[in-house]
C-alpha positions as CSV (number, residue, x, y, z in Angstrom):
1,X,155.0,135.4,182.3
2,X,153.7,138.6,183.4
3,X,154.9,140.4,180.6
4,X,152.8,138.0,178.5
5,X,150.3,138.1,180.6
6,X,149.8,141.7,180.3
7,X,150.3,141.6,176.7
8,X,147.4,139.6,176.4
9,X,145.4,142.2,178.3
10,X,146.3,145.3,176.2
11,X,145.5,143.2,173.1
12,X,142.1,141.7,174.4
13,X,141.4,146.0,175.1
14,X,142.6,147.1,172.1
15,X,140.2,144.4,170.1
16,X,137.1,145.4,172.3
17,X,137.8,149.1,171.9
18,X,138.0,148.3,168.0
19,X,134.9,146.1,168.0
20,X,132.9,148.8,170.1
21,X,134.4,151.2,167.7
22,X,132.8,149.2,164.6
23,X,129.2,148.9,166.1
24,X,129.9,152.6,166.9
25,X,129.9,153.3,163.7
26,X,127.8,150.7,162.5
27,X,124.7,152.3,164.3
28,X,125.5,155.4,162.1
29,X,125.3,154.1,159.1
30,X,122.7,150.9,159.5
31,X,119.2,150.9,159.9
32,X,117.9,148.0,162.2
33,X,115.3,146.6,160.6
34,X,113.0,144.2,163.0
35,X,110.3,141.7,161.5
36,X,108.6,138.6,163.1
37,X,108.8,136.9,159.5
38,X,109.7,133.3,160.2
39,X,110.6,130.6,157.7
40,X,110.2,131.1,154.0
41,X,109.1,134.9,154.6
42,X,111.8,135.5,156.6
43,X,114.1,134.3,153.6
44,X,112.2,136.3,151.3
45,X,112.5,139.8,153.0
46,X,116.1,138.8,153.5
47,X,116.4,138.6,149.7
48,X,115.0,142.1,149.3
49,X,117.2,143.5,152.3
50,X,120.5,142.1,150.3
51,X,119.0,143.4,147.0
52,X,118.9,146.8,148.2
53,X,121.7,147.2,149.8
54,X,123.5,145.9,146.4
55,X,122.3,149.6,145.4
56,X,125.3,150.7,147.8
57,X,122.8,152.8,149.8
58,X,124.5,155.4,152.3
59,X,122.7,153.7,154.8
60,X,122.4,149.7,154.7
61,X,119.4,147.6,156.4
62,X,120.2,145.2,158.6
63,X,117.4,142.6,158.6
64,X,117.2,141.2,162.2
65,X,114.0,138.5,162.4
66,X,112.6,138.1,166.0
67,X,110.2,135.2,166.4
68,X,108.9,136.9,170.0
69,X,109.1,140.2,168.6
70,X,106.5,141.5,169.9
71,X,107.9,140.8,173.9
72,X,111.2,141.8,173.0
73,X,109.8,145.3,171.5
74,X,108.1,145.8,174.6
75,X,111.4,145.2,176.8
76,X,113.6,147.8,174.3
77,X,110.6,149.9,174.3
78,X,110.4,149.9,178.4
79,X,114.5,150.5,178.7
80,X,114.5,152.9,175.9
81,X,117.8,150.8,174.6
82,X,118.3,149.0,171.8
83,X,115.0,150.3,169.8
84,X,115.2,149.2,166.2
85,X,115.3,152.0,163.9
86,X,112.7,150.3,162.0
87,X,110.0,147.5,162.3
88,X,107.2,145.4,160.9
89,X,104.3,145.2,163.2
90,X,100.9,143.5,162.3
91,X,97.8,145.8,161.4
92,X,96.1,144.9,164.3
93,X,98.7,146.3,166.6
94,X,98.0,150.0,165.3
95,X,95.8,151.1,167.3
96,X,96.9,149.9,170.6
97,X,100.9,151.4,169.8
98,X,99.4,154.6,168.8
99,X,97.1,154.9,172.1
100,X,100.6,154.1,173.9
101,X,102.3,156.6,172.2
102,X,105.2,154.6,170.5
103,X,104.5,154.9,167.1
104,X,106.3,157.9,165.1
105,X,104.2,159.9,162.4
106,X,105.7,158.9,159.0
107,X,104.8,162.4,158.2
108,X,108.9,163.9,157.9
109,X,109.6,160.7,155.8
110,X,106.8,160.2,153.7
111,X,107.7,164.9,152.8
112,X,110.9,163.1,152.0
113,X,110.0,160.4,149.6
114,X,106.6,161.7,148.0
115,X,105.6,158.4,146.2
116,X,104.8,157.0,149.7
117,X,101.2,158.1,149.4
118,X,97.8,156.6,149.9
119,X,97.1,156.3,146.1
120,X,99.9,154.2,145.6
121,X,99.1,151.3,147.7
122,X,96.1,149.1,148.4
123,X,93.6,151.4,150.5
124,X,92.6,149.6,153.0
125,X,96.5,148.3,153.4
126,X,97.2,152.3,153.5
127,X,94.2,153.2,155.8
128,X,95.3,150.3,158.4
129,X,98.1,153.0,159.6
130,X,95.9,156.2,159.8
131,X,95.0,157.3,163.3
132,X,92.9,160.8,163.7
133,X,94.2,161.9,160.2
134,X,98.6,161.0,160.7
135,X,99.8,158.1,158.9
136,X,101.9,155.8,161.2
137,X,103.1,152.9,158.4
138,X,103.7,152.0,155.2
139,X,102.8,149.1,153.7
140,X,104.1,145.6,152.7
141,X,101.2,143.8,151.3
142,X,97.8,142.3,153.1
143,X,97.6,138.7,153.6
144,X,94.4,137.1,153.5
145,X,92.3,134.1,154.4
146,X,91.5,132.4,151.1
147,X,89.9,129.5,149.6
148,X,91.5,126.7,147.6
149,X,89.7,124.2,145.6
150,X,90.7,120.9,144.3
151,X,89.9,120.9,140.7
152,X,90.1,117.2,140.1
153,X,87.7,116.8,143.2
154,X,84.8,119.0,141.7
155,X,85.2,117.2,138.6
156,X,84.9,114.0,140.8
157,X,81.2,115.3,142.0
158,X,79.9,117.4,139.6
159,X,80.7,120.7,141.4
160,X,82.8,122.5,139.2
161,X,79.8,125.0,139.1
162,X,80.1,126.2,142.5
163,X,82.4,128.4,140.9
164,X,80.7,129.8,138.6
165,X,80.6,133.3,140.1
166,X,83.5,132.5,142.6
167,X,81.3,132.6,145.9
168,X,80.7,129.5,147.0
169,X,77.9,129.4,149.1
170,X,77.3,127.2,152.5
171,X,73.8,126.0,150.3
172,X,75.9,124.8,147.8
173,X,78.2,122.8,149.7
174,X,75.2,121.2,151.7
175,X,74.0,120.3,148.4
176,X,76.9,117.2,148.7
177,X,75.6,116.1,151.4
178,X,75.5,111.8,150.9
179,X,77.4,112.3,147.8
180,X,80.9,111.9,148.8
181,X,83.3,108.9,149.0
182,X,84.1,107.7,152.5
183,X,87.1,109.9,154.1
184,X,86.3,112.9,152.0
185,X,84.8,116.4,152.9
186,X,83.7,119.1,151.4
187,X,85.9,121.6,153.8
188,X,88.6,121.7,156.1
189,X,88.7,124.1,159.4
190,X,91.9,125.6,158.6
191,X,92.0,129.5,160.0
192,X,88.5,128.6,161.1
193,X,88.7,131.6,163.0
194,X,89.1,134.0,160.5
195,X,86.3,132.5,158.5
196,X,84.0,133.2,161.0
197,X,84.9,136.9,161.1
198,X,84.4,137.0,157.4
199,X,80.9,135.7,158.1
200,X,80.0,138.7,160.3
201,X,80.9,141.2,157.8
202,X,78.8,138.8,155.1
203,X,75.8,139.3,157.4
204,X,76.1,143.2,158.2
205,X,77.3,142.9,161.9
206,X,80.8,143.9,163.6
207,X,82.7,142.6,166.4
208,X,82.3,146.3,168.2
209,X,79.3,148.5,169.1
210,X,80.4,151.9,170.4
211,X,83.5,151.3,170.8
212,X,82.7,148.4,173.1
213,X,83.9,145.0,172.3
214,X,80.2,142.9,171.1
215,X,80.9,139.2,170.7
216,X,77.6,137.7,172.7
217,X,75.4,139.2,169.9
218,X,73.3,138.0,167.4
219,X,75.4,138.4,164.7
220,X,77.8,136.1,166.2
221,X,75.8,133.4,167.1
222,X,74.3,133.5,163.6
223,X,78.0,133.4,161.9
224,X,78.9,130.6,163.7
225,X,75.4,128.9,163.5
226,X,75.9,128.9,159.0
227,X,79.0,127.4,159.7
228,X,78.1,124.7,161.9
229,X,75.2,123.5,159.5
230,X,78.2,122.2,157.3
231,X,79.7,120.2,160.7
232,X,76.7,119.2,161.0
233,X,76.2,117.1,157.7
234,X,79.2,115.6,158.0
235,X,81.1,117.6,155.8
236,X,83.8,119.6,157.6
237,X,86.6,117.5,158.6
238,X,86.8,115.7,162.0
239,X,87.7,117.8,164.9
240,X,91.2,117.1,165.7
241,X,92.8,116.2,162.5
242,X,94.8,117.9,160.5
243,X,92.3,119.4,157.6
244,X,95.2,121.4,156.2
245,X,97.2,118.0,155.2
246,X,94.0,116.0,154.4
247,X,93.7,118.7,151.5
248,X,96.7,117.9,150.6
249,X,96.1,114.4,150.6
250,X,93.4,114.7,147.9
251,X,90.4,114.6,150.0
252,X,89.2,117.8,150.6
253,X,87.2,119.9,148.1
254,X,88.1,123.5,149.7
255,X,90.6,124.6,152.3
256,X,90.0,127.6,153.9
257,X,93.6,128.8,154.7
258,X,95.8,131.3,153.5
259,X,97.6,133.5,150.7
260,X,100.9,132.7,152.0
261,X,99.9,128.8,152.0
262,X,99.7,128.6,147.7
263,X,104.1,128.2,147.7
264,X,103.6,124.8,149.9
265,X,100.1,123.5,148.1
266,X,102.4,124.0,144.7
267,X,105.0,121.9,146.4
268,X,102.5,119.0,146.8
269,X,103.1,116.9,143.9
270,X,99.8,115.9,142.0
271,X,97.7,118.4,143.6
272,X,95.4,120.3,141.3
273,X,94.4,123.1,142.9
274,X,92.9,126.8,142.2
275,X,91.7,129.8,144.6
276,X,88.9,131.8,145.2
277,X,86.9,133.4,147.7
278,X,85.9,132.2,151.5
279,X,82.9,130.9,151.3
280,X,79.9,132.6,151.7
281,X,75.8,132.6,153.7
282,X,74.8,134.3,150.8
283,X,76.1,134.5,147.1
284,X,75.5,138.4,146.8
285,X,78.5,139.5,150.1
286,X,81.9,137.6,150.1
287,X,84.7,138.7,152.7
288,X,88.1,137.3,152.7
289,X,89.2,138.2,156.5
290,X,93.0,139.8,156.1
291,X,95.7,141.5,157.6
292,X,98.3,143.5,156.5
293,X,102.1,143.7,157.4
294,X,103.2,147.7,158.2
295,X,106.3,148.9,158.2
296,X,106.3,151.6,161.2
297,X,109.3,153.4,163.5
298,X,109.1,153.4,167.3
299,X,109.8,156.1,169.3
300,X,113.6,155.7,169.3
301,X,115.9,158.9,170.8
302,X,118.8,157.8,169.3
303,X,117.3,157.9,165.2
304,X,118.1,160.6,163.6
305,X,116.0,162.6,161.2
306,X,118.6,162.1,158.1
307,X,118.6,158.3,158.6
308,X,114.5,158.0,158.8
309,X,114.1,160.8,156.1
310,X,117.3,159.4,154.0
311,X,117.8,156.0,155.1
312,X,114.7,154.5,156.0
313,X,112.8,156.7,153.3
314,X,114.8,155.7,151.1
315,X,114.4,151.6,151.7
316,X,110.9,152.0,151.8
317,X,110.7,153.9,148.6
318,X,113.1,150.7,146.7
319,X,110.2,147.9,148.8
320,X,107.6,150.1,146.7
321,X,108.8,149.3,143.4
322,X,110.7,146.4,143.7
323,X,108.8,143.7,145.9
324,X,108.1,141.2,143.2
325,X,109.7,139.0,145.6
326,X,107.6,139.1,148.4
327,X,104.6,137.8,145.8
328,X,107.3,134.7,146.1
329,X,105.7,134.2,149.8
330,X,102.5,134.4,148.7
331,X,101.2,137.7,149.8
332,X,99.2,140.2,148.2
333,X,102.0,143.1,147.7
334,X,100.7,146.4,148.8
335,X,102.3,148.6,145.6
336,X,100.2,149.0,143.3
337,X,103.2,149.6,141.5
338,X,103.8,146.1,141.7
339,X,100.4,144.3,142.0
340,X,99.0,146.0,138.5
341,X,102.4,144.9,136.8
342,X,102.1,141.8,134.4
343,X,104.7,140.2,136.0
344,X,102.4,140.2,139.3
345,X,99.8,138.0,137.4
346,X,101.7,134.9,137.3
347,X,100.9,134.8,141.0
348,X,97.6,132.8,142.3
349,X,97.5,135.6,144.9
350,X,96.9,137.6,141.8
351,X,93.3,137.1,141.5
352,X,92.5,139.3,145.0
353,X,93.2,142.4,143.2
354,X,92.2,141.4,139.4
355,X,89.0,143.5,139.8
356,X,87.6,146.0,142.1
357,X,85.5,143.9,144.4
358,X,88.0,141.6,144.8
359,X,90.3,144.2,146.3
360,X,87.1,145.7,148.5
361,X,86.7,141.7,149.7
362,X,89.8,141.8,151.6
363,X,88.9,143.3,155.1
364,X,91.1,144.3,157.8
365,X,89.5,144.9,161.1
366,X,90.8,147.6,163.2
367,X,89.4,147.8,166.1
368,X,91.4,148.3,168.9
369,X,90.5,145.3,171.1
370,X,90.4,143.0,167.8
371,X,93.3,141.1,169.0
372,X,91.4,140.0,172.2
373,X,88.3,139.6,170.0
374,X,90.5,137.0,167.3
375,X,91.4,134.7,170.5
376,X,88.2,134.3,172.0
377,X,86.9,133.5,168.3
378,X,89.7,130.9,167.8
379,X,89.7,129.5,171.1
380,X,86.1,128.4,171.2
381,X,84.6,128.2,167.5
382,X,85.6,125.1,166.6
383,X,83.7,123.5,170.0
384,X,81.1,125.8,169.0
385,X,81.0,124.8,165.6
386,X,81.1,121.1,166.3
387,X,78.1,121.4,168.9
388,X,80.5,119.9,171.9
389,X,79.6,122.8,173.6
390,X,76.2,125.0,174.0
391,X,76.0,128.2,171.7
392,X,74.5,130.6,174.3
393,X,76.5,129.9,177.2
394,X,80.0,129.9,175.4
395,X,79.5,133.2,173.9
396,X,78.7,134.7,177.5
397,X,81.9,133.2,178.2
398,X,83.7,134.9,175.2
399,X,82.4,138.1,175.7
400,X,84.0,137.5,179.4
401,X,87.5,136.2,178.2
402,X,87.5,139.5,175.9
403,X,86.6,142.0,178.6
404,X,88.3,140.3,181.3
405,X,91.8,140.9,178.4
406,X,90.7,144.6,178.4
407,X,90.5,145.0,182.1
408,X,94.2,143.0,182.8
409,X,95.8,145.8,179.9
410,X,94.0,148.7,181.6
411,X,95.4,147.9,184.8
412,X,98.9,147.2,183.7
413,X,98.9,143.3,183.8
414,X,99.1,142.8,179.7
């Protein structure tokens, strides 16, 4: 029995040292590849990771998707273990990892693999990962707020004009007003947030002023003000429910949601749908509020230069011309490469860079506090916008939330 028992032992030390052996080795030749894509963009980026490494690459990608990714970079970044060799991070995360110093330049890779350069990408997708002149990503694609219309709906009421010069303006909706059927709108609230934001940049203003983060401003309260005149007819959807599905349902002229959303409206059977732009204040300035996935490295000791330079380089160079899949999930693929192909235009997303102002529509804000900015924005707009609260005193209290974030993240607490 002891014999056996020690057996056992040997053979359970022998199959560790073997397994430890394999990761071992592993490590070497496998990038880690970390990406909060969730659902059907999770399974799209997964199709491109096993695409490439059908190439027989030296160095394989590991696709590894982290719903909390953002936490659990934080922890890996704190113990200095376990840092993926690569990662997607948002655009709005940027500036705050470069000012912490755990970003690498993409300066050695990009020497590496040439055609990673600014003039083959979408610039502000490109620009989203410059800081003080070094380049600290490459891009994916920009995903956007966007605008879908139901076709047999503005046939329905005589609207089909609206997009004439595809800006609908906030006149032109009001112009419904005690025209509609019972249990339809002109507009759901989806990503209200982000349209708001587009507003701002419609009417000149910023969310910043010197650096410092300016959301009690008149800008602001003008933004939300155009969009509330639309609540206030009576033709947004009711606070509460579900304006996403009601569009869905048939009785919603426009929904204000995103790129990545045209792969479930297609799944909808009988829905006739288009897109276009976020609607507007004015028909002359249209924004469609974006964001953009990066890929970027942290500051990892234990990746070497030959697997950025040869590995990584190398898997970002195959992403550049070969992402027709990720227009699958709806976004608006950074390559120009791919975008400007004719393949590319059988994509609704498609439209955002048909022409030159369409591409300059798509706005990515920067700033570093924007984060803090987009929650106080979504956390109190649609009570703004629905008059349950008053205008003045809840953009005092936004302006607190936001610089009450800054002040917990200077100190440590964030």
């Amino acid at each position: 029995m002891k014999k056996k028992t020690l057996f056992s032992s040997l053979v359970l030390v022998l199959s560790l040292t073997t397994v430890l052996a394999g990761c071992s080795n592993e490590d070497k030749n496998m990038i880690t590849f970390w990406t909060p894509l969730t659902g059907d963009d999770g399974a799209y980026m997964d199709q491109l990771v096993k695409d490439y490494n059908a190439t027989n690459p030296e160095v394989k990608v590991k696709h590894v998707i982290t719903a909390d990714m953002y936490t659990k970079v934080s922890t890996v970044l704190n113990s200095g273990k376990g840092v993926p060799d690569l990662a997607i991070i948002h655009a709005d995360r940027v500036p705050g990892f470069v000012k912490q110093g755990v970003l690498e330049p993409m300066t050695d890779l990009i020497k590496a693999q040439p055609e990673l350069k600014q003039d083959n990408y979408l610039p502000q997708a490109w620009s989203t990962g410059t800081v003080d002149g070094t380049q600290y990503t490459i891009p994916l694609d920009i995903h956007s707020n966007v605008m879908y219309y139901n076709k047999d709906l503005l046939k329905k009421y005589n609207a089909e004009s609206f997009l004439d010069d595809n800006v609908v303006t906030i006149d032109e909706m009001l112009s419904l007003q005690g025209k509609l059927d019972e249990g339809d709108y002109i507009v759901n609230d989806a990503l209200l947030g982000w349209v708001i934001l587009a507003q701002i940049q419609n009417l000149g203003g910023d969310i910043q002023e010197n650096g410092k983060p300016a959301v009690n401003t008149p800008v602001m309260k003008q933004a939300l003000e155009s969009v509330k005149k639309v609540a206030d007819a009576g033709l947004m959807t009711p606070f509460g429910e579900d304006g996403y599905l009601m569009f869905q349902s048939g009785n919603v002229l426009f929904s204000t949601d995103g790129t990545w959303s045209s792969t479930a409206h297609a799944g909808v059977e009988g829905l006739n749908f288009g897109v276009t732009n976020v609607y507007s204040a004015a028909p002359d300035k249209f924004t469609n509020r974006s964001s953009s996935h990066l890929f970027t490295m942290l500051k990892n000791k234990d990746r070497t230069e030959a697997k950025a330079a040869a590995g990584i380089g190398n898997f970002l160079e195959f992403i550049r011309t070969n992402s027709l899949e990720w227009a699958k999930a709806g976004q608006i693929v950074a390559s120009k490469q791919v975008n400007e192909s004719p393949e590319y235009k059988d994509y609704m997303q498609s439209f955002f860079t048909s022409n030159e102002k369409e591409i300059q529509s798509l706005y990515i804000y920067t700033y570093e506090y924007y984060p803090y900015i987009a929650e106080a924005v979504d956390t109190y707009c649609g009570d703004i916008v629905r008059g349950n609260v008053d205008i003045d005193e809840t953009l005092q209290t936004m302006q607190k939330f936001v610089e009450d974030k800054i002040a917990e993240g200077s100190s440590g607490a964030k």
